[in-house]
C-alpha positions in Angstrom: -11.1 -72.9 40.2 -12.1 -71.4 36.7 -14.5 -69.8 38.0 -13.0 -68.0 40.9 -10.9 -66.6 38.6 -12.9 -65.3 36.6 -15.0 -63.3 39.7 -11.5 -61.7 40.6 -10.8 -60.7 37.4 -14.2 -59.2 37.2 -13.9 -57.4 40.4 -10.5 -56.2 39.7 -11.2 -54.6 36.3 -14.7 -53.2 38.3 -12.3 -51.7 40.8 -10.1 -50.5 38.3 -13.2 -48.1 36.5 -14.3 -47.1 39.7 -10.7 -45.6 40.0 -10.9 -44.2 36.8 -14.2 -42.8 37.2 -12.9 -41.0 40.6 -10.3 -39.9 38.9 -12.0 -38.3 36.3 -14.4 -36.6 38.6 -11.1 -35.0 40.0 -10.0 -33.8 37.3 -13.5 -32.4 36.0 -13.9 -30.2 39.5 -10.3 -29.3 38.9 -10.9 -27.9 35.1 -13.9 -25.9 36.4 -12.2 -24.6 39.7 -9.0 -23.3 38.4 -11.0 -22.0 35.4 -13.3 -20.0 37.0 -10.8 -18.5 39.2 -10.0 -14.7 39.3 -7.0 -13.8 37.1 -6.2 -10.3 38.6 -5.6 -7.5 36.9 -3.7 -7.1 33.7 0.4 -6.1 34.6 -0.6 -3.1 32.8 -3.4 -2.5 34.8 -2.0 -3.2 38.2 1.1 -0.6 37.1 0.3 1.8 34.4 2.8 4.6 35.8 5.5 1.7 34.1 3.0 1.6 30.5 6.5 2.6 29.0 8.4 -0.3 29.8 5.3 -3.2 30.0 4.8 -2.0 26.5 8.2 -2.1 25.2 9.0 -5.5 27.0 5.6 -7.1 25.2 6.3 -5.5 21.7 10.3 -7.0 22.5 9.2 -10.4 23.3 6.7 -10.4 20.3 9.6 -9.6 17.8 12.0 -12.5 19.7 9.1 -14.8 19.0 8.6 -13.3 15.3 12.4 -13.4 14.7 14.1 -16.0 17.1 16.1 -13.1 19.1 18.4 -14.3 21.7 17.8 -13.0 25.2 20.1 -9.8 25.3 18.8 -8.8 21.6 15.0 -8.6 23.2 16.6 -7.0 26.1 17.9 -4.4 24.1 14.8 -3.8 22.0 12.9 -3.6 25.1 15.8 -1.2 25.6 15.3 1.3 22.7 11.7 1.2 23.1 10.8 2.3 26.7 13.7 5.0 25.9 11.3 6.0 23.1 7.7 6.4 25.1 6.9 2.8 24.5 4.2 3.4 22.3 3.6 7.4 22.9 0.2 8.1 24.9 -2.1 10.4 23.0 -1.4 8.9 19.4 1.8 10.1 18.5 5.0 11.6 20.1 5.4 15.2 21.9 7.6 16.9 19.5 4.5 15.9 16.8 7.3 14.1 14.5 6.1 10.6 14.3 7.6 9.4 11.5 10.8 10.7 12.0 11.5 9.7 15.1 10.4 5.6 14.7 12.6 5.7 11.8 15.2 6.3 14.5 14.1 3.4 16.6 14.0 1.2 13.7 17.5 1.9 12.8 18.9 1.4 16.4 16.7 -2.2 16.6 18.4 -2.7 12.8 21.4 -2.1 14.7 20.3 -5.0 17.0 19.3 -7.1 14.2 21.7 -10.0 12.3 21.3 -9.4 8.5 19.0 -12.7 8.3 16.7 -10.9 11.4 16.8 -7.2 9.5 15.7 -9.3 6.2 13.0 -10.9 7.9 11.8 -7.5 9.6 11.6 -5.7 6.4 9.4 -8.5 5.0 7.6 -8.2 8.2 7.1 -4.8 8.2 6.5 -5.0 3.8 3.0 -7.1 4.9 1.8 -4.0 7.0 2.3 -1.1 5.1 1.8 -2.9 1.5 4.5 -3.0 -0.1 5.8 -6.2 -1.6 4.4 -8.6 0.2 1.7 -6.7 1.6 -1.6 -6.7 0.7 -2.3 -6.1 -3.3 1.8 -5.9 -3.3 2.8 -8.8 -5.4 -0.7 -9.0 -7.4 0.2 -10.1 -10.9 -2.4 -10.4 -13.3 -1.8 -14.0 -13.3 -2.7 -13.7 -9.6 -5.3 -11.4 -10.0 -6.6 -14.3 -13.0 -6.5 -17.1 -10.7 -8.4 -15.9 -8.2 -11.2 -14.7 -10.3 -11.7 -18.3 -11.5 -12.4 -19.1 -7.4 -14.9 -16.5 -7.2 -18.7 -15.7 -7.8 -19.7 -13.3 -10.0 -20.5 -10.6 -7.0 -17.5 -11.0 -6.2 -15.5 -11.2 -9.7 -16.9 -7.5 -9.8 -16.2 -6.1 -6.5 -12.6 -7.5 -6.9 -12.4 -6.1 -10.6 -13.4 -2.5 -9.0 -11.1 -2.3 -6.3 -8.3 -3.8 -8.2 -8.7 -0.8 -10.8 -8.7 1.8 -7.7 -5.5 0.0 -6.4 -3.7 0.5 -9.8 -5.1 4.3 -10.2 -3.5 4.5 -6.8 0.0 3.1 -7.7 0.1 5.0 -10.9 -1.0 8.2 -9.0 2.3 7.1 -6.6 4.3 6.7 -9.4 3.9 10.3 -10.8 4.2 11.9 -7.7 7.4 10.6 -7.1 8.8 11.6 -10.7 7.5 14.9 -9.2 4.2 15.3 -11.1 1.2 16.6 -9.0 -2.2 14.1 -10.0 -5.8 15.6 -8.2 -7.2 12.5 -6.5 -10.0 11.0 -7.9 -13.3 11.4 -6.5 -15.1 8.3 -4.9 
């Protein structure tokens, strides 16, 4: 009796891989099928007389991922943006006044923006365009001395060089905005 037990349990647990192995099989010529299926073109691609509005909708949606905007926020983003050229064909805007004119956009999305979302934009926005936060922005010297102790020698002196141009650079900055006029150095 034993032992016809144990030749079903055998056989059971036998049929049981073979399942498995089926199974697996499946799922591998699943994987590769729906892998190697076309995807289409881009939305961009399949409509670019709308290039205005896909943009604006992506670059909305990035910022209600970035800053946890509620629906009708990134709706409104989306909004301001596609009213603005999305992200202006041909590198900047017609009237040629760039900067002016996303300084208006970024004070309508501000508008958007709860104070907690506006701080977390500028910090955002600090990281791109170096200020503090950005890159070199909060370098102390006990920054700047800790990282040193990390690095080779090659690269204790490239470091050393550009962190000298970066500070002829801020100081440079800092006269010209107490109005003084400083020639840039030659490189």
């Amino acid at each position: 009796m034993a032992l016809m037990t144990r030749k079903r349990v055998k056989y059971a647990l036998a049929g049981l891989g073979v399942v498995y192995a089926v199974l697996f099989a499946t799922y591998l010529v699943y994987a590769a099928v729906t892998r190697l299926s076309p995807q289409g073109p881009s939305e961009l691609e399949a409509h670019p007389e709308r290039q205005d509005e896909i943009l604006a909708r992506q670059r909305a949606e990035d910022l209600k991922a970035r800053l946890s905007l509620s629906d009708e926020q990134s709706q409104r983003i989306a909004d301001i943006l596609a009213a603005q050229g999305g992200g202006f064909p041909g590198g900047g805007p017609p009237d040629g006044n760039f900067r002016g004119r996303w300084q208006g956009v970024r004070d309508q999305i501000a508008q958007v923006l709860t104070p907690e979302q506006q701080a977390q934009a500028q910090q955002m926005m600090g990281q791109f365009r170096g200020g503090p936060g950005g890159p070199m922005g909060r370098m102390t010297p006990e920054r700047a001395e800790s990282l040193k102790q990390k690095m080779t020698p090659e690269q204790k002196a490239r470091f050393e060089q550009q962190f000298d141009r970066w500070q002829q650079r801020m100081q440079q900055r800092q006269g010209r905005r107490q109005g003084g006029r400083q020639p840039r150095p030659q490189q």
